[in-house]
Structure formats: structure tokens, C-alpha cells
C-alpha atoms as an extended CHARMM CRD file, in Angstrom:
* protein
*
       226  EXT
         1         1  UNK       CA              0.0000000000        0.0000000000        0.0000000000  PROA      1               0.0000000000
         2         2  UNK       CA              1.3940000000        3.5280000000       -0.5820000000  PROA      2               0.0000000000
         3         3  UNK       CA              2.1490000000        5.3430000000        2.4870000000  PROA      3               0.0000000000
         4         4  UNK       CA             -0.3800000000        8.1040000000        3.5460000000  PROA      4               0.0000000000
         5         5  UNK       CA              0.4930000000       12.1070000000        2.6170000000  PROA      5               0.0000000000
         6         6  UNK       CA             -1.0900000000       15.4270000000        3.1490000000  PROA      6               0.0000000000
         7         7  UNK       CA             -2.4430000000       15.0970000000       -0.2020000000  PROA      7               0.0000000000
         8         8  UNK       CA             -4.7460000000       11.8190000000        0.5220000000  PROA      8               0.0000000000
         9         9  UNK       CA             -6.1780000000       13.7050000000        3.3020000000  PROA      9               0.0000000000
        10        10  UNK       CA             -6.3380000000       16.7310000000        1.5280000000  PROA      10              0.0000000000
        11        11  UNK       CA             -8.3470000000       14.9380000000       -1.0700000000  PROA      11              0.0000000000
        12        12  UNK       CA            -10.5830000000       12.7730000000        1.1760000000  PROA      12              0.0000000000
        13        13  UNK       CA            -11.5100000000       15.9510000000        3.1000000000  PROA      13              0.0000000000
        14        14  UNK       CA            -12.1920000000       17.9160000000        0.4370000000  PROA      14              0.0000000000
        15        15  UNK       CA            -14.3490000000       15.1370000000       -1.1490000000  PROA      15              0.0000000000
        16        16  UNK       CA            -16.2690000000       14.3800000000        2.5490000000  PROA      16              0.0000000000
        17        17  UNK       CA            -16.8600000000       17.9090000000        2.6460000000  PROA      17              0.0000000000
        18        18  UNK       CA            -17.8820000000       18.6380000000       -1.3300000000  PROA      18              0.0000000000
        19        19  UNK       CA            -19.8500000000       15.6090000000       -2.3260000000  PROA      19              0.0000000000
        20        20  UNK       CA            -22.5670000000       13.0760000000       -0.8790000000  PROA      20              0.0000000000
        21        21  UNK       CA            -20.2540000000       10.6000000000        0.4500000000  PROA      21              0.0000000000
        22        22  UNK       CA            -19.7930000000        9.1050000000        3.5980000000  PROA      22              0.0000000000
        23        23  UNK       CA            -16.7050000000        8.2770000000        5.5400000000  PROA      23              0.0000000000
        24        24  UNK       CA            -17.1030000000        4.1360000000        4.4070000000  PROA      24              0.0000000000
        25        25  UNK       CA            -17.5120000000        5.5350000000        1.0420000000  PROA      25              0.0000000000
        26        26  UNK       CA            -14.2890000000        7.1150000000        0.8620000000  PROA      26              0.0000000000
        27        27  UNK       CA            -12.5980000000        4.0490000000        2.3020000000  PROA      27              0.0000000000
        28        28  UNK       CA            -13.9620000000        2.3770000000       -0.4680000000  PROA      28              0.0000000000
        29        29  UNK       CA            -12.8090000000        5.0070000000       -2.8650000000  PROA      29              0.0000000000
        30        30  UNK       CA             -9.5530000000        5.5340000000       -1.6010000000  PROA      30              0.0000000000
        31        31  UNK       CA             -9.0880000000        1.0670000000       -1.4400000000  PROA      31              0.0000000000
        32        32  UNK       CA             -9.3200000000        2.1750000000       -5.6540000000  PROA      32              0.0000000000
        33        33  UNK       CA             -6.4030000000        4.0200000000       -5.1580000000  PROA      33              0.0000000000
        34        34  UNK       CA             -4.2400000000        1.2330000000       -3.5260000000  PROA      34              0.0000000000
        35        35  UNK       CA             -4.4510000000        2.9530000000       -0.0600000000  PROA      35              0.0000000000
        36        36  UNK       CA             -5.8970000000        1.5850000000        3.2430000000  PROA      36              0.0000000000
        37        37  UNK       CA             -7.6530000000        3.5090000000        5.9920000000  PROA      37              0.0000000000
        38        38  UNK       CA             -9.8180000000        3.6570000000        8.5550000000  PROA      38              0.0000000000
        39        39  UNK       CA            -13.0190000000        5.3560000000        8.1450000000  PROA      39              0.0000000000
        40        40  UNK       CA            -12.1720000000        6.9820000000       11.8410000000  PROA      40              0.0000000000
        41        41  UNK       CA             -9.0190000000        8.4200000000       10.4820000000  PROA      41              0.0000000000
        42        42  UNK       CA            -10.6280000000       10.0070000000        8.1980000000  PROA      42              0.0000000000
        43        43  UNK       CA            -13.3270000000       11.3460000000       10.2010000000  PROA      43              0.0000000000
        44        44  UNK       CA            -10.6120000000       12.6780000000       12.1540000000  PROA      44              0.0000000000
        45        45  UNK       CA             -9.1700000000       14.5020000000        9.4000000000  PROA      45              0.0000000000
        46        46  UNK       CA            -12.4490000000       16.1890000000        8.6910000000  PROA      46              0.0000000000
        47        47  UNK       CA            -12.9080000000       17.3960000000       12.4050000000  PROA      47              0.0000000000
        48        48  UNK       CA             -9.5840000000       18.5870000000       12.3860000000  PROA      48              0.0000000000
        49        49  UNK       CA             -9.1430000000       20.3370000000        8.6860000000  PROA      49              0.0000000000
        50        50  UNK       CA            -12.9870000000       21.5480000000        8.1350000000  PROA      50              0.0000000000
        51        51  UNK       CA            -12.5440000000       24.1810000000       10.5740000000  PROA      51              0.0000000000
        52        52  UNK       CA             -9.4500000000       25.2810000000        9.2420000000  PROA      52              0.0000000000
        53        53  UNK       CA            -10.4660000000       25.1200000000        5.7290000000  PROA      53              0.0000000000
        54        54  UNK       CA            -12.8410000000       27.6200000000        6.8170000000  PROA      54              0.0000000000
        55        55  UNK       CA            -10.4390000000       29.9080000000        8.3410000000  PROA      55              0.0000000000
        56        56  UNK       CA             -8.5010000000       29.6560000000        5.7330000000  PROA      56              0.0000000000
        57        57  UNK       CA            -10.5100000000       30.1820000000        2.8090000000  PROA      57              0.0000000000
        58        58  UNK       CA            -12.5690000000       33.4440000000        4.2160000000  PROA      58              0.0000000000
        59        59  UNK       CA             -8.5970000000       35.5370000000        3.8720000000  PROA      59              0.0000000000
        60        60  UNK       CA             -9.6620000000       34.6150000000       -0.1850000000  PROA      60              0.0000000000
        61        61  UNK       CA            -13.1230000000       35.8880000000       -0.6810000000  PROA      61              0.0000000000
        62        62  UNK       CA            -14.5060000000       38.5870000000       -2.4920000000  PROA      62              0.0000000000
        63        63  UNK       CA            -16.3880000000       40.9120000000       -0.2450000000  PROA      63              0.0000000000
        64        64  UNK       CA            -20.4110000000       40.4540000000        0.0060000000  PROA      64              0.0000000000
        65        65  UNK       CA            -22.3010000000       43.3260000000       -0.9600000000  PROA      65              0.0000000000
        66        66  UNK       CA            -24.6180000000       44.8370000000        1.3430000000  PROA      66              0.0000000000
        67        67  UNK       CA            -28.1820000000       43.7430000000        1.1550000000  PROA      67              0.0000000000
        68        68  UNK       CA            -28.5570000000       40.4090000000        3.2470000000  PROA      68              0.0000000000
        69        69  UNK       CA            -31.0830000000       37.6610000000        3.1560000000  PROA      69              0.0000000000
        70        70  UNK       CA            -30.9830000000       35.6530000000        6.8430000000  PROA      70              0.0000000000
        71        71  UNK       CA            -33.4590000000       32.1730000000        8.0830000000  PROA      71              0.0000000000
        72        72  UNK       CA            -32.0910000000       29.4210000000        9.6560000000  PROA      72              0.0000000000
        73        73  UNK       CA            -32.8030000000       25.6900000000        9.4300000000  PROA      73              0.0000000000
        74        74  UNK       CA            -32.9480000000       22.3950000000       11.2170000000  PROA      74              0.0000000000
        75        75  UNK       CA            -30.0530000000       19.8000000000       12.0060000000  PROA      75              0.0000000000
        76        76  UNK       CA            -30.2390000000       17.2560000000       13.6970000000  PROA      76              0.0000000000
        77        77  UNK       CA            -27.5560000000       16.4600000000       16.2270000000  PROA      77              0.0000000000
        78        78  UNK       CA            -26.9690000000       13.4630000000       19.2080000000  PROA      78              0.0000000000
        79        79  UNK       CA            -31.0840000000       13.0010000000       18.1020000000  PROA      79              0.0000000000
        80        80  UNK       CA            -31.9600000000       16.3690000000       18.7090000000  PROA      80              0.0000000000
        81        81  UNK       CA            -32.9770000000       19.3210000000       16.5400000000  PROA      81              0.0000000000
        82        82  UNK       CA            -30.5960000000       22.0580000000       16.3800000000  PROA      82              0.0000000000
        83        83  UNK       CA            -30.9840000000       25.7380000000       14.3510000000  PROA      83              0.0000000000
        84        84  UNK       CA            -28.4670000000       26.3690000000       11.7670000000  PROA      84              0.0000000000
        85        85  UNK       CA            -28.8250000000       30.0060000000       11.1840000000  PROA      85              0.0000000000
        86        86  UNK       CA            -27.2110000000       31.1520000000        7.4140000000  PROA      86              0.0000000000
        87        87  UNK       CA            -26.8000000000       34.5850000000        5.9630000000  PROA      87              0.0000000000
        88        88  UNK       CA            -26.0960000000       35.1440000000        1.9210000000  PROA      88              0.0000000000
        89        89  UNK       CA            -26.4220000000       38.5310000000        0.3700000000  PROA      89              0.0000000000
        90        90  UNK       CA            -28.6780000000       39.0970000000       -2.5080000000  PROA      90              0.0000000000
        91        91  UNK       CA            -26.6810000000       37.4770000000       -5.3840000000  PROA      91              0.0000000000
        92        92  UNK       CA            -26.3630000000       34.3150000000       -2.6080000000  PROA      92              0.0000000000
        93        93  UNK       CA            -22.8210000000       34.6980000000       -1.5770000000  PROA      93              0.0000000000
        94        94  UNK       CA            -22.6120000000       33.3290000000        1.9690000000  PROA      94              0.0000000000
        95        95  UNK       CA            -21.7450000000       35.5490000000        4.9410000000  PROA      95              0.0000000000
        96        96  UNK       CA            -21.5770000000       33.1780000000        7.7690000000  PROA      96              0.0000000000
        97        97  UNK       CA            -23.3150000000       30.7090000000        9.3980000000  PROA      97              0.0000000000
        98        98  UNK       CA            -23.9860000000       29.8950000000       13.5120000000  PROA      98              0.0000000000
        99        99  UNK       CA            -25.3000000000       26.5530000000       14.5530000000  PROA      99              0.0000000000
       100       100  UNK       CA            -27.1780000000       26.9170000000       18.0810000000  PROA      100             0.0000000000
       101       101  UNK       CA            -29.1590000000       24.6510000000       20.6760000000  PROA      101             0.0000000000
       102       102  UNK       CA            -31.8130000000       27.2650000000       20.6910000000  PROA      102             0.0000000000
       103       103  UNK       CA            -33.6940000000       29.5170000000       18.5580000000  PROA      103             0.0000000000
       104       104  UNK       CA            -34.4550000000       32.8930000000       20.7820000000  PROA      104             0.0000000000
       105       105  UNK       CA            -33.0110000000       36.0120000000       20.8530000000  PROA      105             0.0000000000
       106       106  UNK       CA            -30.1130000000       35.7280000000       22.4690000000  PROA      106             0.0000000000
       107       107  UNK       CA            -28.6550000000       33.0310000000       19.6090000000  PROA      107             0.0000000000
       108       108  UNK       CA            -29.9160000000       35.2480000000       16.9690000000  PROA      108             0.0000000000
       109       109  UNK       CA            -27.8130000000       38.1370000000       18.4160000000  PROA      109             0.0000000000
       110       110  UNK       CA            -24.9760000000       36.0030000000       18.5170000000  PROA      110             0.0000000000
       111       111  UNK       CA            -25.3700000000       35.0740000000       15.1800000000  PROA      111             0.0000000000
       112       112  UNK       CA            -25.5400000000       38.4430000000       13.8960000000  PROA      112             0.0000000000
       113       113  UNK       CA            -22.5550000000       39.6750000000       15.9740000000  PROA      113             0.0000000000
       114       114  UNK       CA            -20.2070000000       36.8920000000       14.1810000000  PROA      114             0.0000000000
       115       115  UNK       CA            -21.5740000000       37.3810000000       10.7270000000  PROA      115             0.0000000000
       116       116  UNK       CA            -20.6350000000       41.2420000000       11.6110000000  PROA      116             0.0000000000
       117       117  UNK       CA            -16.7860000000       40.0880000000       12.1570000000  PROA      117             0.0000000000
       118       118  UNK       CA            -16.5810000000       38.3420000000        9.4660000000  PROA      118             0.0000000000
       119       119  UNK       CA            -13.4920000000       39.6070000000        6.7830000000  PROA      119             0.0000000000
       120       120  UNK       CA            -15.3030000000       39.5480000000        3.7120000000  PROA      120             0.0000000000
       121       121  UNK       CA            -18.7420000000       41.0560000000        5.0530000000  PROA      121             0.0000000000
       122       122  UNK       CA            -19.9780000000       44.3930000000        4.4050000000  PROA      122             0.0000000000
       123       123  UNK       CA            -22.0080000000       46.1080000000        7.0020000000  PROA      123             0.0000000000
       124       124  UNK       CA            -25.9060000000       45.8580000000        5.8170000000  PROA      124             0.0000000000
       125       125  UNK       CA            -27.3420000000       48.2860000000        4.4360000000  PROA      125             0.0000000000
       126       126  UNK       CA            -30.7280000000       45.8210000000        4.7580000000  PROA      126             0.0000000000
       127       127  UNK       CA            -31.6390000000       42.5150000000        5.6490000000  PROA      127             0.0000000000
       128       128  UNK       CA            -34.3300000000       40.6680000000        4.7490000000  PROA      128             0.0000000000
       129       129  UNK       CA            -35.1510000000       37.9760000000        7.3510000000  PROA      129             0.0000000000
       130       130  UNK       CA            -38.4250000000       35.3380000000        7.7680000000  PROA      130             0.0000000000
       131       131  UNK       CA            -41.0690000000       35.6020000000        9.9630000000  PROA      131             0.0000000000
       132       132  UNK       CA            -39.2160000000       34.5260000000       12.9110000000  PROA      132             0.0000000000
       133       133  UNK       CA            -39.8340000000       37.4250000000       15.7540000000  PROA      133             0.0000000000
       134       134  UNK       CA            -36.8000000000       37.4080000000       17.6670000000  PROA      134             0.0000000000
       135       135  UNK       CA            -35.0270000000       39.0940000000       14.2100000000  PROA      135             0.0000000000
       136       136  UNK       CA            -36.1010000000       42.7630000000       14.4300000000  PROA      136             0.0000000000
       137       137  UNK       CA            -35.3830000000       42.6000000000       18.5260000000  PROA      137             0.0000000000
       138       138  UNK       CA            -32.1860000000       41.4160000000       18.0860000000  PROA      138             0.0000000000
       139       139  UNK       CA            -31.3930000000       43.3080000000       15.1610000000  PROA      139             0.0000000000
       140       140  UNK       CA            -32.7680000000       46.4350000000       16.9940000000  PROA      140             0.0000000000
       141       141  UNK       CA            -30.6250000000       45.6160000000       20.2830000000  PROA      141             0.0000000000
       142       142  UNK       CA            -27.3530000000       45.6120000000       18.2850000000  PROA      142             0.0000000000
       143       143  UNK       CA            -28.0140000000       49.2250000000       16.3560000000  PROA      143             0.0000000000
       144       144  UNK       CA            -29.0230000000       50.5590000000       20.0790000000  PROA      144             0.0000000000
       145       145  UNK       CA            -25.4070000000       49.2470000000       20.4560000000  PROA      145             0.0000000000
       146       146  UNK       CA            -23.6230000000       50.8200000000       17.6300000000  PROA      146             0.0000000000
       147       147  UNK       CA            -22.6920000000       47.5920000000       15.8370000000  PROA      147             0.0000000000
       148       148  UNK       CA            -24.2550000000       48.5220000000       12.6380000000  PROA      148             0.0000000000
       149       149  UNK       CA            -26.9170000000       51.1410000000       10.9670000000  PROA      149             0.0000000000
       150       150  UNK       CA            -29.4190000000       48.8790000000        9.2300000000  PROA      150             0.0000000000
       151       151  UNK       CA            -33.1180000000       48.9980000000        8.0570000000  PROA      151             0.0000000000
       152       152  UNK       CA            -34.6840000000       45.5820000000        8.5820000000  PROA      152             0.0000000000
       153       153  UNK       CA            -37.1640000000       44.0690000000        5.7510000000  PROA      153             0.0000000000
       154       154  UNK       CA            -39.7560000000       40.8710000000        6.6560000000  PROA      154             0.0000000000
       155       155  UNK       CA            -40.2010000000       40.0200000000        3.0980000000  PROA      155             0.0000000000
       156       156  UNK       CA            -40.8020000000       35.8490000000        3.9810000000  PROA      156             0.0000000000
       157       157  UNK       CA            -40.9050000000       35.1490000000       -0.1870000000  PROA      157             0.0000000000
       158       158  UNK       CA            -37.3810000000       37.3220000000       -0.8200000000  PROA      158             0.0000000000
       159       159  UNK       CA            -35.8780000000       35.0570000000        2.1640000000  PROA      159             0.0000000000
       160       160  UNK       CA            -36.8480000000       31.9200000000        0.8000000000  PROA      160             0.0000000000
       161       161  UNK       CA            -35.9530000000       32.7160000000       -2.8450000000  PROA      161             0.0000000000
       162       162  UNK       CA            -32.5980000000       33.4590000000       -2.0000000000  PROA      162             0.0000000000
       163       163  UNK       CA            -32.0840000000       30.8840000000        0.7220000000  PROA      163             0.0000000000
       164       164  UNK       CA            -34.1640000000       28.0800000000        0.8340000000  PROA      164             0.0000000000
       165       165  UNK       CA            -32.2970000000       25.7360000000       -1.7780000000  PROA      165             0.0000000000
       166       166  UNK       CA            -29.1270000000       26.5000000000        0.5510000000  PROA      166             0.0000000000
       167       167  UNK       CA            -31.2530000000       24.1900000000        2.9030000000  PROA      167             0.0000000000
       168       168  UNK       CA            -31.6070000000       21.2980000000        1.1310000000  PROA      168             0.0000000000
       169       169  UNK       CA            -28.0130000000       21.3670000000        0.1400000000  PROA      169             0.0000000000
       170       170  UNK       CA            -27.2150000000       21.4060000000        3.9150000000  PROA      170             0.0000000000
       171       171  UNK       CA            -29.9340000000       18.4310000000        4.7740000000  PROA      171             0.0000000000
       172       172  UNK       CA            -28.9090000000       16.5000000000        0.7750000000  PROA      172             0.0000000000
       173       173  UNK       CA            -25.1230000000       16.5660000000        2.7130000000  PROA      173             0.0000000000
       174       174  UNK       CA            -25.5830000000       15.5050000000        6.1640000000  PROA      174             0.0000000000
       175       175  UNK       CA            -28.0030000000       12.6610000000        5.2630000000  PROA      175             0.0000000000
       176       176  UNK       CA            -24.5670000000       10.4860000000        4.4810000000  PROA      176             0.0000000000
       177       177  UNK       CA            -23.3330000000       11.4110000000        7.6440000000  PROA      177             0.0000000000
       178       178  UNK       CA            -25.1260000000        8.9610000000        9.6950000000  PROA      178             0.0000000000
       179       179  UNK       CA            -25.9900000000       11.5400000000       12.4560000000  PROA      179             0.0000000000
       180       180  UNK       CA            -23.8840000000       14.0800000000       13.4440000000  PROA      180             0.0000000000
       181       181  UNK       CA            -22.7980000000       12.7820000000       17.3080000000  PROA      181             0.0000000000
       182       182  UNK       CA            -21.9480000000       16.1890000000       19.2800000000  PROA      182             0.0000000000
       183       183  UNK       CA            -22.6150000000       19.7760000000       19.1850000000  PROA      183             0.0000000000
       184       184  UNK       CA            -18.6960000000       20.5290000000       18.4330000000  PROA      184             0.0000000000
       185       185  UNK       CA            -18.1330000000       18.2310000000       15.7880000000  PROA      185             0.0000000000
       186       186  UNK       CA            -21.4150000000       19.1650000000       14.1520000000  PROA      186             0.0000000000
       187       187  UNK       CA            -19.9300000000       22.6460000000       14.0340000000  PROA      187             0.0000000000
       188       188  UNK       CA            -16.2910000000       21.5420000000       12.9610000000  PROA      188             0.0000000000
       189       189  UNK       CA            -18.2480000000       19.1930000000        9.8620000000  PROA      189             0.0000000000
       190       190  UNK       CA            -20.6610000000       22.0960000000        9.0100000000  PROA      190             0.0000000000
       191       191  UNK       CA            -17.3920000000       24.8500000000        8.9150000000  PROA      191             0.0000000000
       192       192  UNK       CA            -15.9210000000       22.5710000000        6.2390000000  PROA      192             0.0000000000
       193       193  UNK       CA            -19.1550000000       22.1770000000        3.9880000000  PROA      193             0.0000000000
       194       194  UNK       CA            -19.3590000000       25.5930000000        4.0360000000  PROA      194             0.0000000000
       195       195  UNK       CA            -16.1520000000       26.4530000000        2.8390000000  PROA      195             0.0000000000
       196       196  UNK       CA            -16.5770000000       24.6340000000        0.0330000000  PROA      196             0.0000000000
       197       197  UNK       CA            -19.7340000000       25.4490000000       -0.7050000000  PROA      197             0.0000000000
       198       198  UNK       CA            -18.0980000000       29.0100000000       -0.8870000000  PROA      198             0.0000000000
       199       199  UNK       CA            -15.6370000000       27.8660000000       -3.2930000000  PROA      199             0.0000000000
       200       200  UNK       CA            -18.2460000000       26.2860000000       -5.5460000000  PROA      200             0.0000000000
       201       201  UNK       CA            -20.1610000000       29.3980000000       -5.3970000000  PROA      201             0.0000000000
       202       202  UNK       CA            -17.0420000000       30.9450000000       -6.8570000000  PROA      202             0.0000000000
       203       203  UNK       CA            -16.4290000000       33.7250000000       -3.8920000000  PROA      203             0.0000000000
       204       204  UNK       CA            -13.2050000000       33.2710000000       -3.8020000000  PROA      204             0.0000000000
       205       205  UNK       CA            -10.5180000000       35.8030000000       -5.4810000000  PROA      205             0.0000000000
       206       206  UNK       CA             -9.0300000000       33.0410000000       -7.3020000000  PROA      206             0.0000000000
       207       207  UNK       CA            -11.4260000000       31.5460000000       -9.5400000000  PROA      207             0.0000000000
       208       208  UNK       CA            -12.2480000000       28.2230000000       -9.3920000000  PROA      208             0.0000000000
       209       209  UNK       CA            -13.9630000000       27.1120000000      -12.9150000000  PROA      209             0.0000000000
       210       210  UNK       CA            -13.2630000000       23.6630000000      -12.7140000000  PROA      210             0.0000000000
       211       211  UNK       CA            -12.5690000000       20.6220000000      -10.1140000000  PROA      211             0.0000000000
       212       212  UNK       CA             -9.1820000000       20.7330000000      -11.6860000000  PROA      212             0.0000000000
       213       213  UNK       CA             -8.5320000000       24.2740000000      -10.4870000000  PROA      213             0.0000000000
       214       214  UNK       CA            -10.6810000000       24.2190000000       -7.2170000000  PROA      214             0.0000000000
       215       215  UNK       CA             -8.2990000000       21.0390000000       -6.4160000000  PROA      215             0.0000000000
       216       216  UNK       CA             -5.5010000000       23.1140000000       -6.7000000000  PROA      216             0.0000000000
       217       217  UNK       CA             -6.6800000000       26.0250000000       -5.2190000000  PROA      217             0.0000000000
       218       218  UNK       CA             -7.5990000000       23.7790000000       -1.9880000000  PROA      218             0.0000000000
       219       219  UNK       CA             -3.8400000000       22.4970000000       -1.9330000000  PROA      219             0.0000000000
       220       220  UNK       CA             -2.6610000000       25.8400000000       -2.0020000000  PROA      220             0.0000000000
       221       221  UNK       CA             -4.1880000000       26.7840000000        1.1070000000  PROA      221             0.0000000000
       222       222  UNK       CA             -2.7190000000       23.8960000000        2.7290000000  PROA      222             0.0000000000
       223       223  UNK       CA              0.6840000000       24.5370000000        1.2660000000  PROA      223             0.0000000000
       224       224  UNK       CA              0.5840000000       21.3190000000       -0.6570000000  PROA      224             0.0000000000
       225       225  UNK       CA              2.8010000000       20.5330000000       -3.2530000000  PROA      225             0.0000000000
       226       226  UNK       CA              1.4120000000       20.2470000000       -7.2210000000  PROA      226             0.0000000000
């Protein structure tokens, strides 16, 4: 068997975290390629590298313009239903995301707060949210508190035009994950799908028009020689 390399795990992440597979699946796949592995190693990659993926990816996007479209959505972790709040702007370039336990206020603040931080945001000039109440409180809160000037639409139909197929690509994914097991995991697997989801979505400076390129791209973050 060939010996393992940062390039098999930079491929089996990338491929956990791009396509519909599962972590068997890519033992299978990788068996192809005369290599042997656990499925646990490579979950262990994915925990590890999806959050960093992330971190490194958002230094390389283009920044989102400055009408936002916010909702959240369901995932189900450990058996129980979590919220997965998302944020895109209105030509669907994603801002950030915030998994939480609860759906209130308080985690919709938080949410809002971290999309805020984020490098490649720009502060909203609107955002157009569901019917969810706890939006224009929290979003009234943070202007009280300087964060950000912002007039807040409740258009439901804009919201789910410009998000809702961003939550069946989310549900399509984790249905070949067998159950995400923890809260923290959940969030290191979910930083990684977005990341690429970004790069599909072509946000990032460096264009990536083919798998070809996005492959390369993807190694270049990780300092990976061609």
C-alpha cells in the first residue's frame, strides 16, 4: 500500500466535505487508489481540517455586498434538533453561518454579531429575514449598540428565494453522515461544507472554474505541493 500524505487527506476531506459521500464511502474510494484507511481516520481529518479550511478560505473571498437575506434551518444532532442560522447577500454569496441549541433572541444576536466580524462582510445596508420574531429585537438591540446602521425588511418570499435551496443542500449533505454525534463536531463538519460550498459558489478571489482548479486552489491553502 502507498504510504499516507497530506495530499490523501487533503483529497478525502475535500471530497467528505464537497460531495454526498460518507466516511465508508471514501474508504472504499480511496481502497481504488491502492491505499488503506480507517473510516475513523478520516473522520478525524475532517474534524480537524474543516474548521481550518474555513479559516482559511474566508482571507480569499470577495467581499459580500450589502443587502442580506438571513433564516435558519434544522439539524439534527446526538437526536436532537438544532438551528443552523445562514446569511447570503442578494446574489447568494454566503456571509456566515452559527449553529445553536436554541432559537431565541439571544442566539440570533450572537449570530448576527459573528456574521458582523466576518473579513469579507460588508455592514448591511438591509436585511431581509423570515417571519421569525426574535429578528427585528435582536437586530434592533445591536443598532441601540452601535454595531451597525441597518433597516430591517420581513419580506418571507425574498428570504426563501434566495435561501431556501441553501437548505436542502445542507440536509442532501448531512443525510450520508449517519448523524452528526456532538454539538462541536457538528460545528467543525458544518465549517468545512461551508467552505466549500463558498468555493463552488465561486467567492473566492481566485477563480475556481473547474474541479481541476478548485483542487488546486484547496492544496494551495494547505501549502501542498502540485
Amino acid at each position: 500500500m502507498e504510504t499516507l500524505s497530506t495530499r490523501n487527506y487533503s483529497y478525502t476531506v475535500r471530497w467528505y466535505l464537497r460531495y454526498n459521500l460518507s466516511f465508508r464511502n471514501l474508504v472504499d474510494m480511496m481502497e481504488e487508489r491502492g491505499l488503506s484507511m480507517a473510516h475513523t481516520t478520516i473522520m478525524r481529518w475532517v474534524h480537524q481540517y474543516g474548521p481550518d479550511l474555513d479559516k482559511r478560505i474566508r482571507r480569499h473571498l470577495k467581499q459580500t455586498n450589502d443587502s442580506w437575506r438571513v433564516d435558519e434551518t434544522y439539524i439534527k444532532v446526538k437526536g436532537q434538533w438544532m438551528y443552523l442560522y445562514r446569511a447570503v447577500d442578494s446574489e447568494g454569496s454566503t456571509i456566515d453561518f452559527y449553529l445553536s441549541e436554541l432559537r431565541d433572541k439571544q442566539a440570533a444576536k450572537r449570530f448576527f454579531k459573528k456574521a458582523l466580524a466576518t473579513c469579507h462582510s460588508t455592514t448591511p445596508r438591509v436585511i431581509t429575514v423570515d417571519k421569525n420574531p426574535v429578528y427585528p429585537v435582536a437586530i434592533q438591540e445591536l443598532k441601540e449598540k452601535k454595531y451597525a446602521r441597518r433597516h430591517t425588511s420581513t419580506t418571507n418570499t425574498v428570504s426563501e428565494q434566495h435561501c431556501g435551496t441553501r437548505s436542502s443542500f445542507y440536509k442532501k449533505t448531512v443525510r450520508s453522515m449517519l448523524g452528526l454525534k456532538s454539538f462541536r463536531t457538528a460545528t467543525y463538519i458544518l465549517s468545512g461544507i461551508e467552505a466549500m460550498h463558498m468555493v463552488k459558489k465561486d467567492q473566492p478571489h481566485q477563480r475556481a472554474k473547474s474541479a481541476q482548479n478548485e483542487v488546486e486552489f484547496i492544496h494551495k491553502l494547505f501549502g501542498v505541493a502540485a
